[in-house]
C-alpha positions as CSV (number, residue, x, y, z in Angstrom):
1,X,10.3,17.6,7.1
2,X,7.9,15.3,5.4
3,X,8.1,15.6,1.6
4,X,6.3,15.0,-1.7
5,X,9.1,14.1,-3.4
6,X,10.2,18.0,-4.2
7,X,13.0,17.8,-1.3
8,X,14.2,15.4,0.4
9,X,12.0,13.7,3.2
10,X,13.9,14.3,6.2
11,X,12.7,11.4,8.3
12,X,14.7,8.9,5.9
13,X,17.9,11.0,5.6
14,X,21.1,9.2,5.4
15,X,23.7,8.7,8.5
16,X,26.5,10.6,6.9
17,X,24.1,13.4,6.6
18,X,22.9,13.0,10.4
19,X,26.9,13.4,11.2
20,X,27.2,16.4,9.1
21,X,24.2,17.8,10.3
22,X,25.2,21.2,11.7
23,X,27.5,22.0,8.8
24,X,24.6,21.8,6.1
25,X,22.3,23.8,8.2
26,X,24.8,26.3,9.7
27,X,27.7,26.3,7.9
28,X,26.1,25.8,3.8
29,X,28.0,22.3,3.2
30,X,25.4,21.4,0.9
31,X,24.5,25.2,-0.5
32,X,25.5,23.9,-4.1
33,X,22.9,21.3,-3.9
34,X,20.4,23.9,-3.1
35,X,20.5,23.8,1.0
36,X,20.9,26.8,1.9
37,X,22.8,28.3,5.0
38,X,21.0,29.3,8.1
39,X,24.0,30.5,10.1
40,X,22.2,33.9,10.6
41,X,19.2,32.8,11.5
42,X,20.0,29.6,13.4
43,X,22.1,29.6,16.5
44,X,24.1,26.2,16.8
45,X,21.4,25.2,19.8
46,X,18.6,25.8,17.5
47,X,20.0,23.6,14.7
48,X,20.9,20.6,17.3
49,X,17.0,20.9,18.4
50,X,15.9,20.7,14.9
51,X,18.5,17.9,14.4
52,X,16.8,15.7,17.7
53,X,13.2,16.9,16.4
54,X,14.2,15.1,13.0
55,X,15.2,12.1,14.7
56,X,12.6,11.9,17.1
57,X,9.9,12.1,14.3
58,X,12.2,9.7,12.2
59,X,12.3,6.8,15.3
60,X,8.2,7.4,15.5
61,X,7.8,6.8,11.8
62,X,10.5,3.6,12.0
63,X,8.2,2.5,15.0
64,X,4.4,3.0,13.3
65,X,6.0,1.1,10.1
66,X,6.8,-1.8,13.0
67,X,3.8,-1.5,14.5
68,X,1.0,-0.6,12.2
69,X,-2.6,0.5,13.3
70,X,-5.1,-2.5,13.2
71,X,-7.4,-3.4,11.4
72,X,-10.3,-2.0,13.5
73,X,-8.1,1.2,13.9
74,X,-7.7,1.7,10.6
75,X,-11.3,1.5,9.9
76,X,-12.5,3.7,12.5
77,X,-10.1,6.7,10.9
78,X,-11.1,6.1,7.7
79,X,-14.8,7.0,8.7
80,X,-14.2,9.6,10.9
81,X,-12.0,11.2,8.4
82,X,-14.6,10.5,5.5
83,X,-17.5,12.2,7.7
84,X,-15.3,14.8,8.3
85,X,-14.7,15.0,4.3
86,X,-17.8,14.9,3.6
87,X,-18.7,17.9,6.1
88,X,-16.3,20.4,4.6
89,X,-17.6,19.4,0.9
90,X,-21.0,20.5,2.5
91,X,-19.5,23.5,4.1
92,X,-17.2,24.7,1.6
């Protein structure tokens, strides 16, 4: 759902798509854009959970952008994630 710029990140998809949501994903409405359709593997309750997971991840990353960590917060994950960086290296 979160992309590297090879697909399409999910989280910032457009409203039109967000109505049309079930027809890409079950029905192919974007198959000559390279979505394919997952109407045998995806039941229509499957896709609608997928649809509200997308959204649900897309309202927490409107909220952090709003609400950014502090400073302090910031700082703390920077060196936990460096010592933790610095443990694989050894590791690895």
């Amino acid at each position: 759902m979160v992309s590297n710029d090879a697909v399409p990140d999910l989280r910032f998809i457009h409203l039109a798509v967000h109505a049309s949501f079930i027809d890409i994903v079950r029905r192919g409405a974007l198959a000559t854009n390279g979505m394919p359709c997952f109407n045998k593997v995806m039941d229509v309750q499957n896709a609608e959970a997928v649809h509200d997971y997308i959204l649900d991840e897309a309202n927490k990353e409107m909220e952090r952008r709003q609400n950014p960590d502090s400073d302090w917060w910031k700082d703390i994950k920077v060196k936990v994630y460096s010592g933790i960086g610095k443990l694989l290296h050894k590791v690895m």
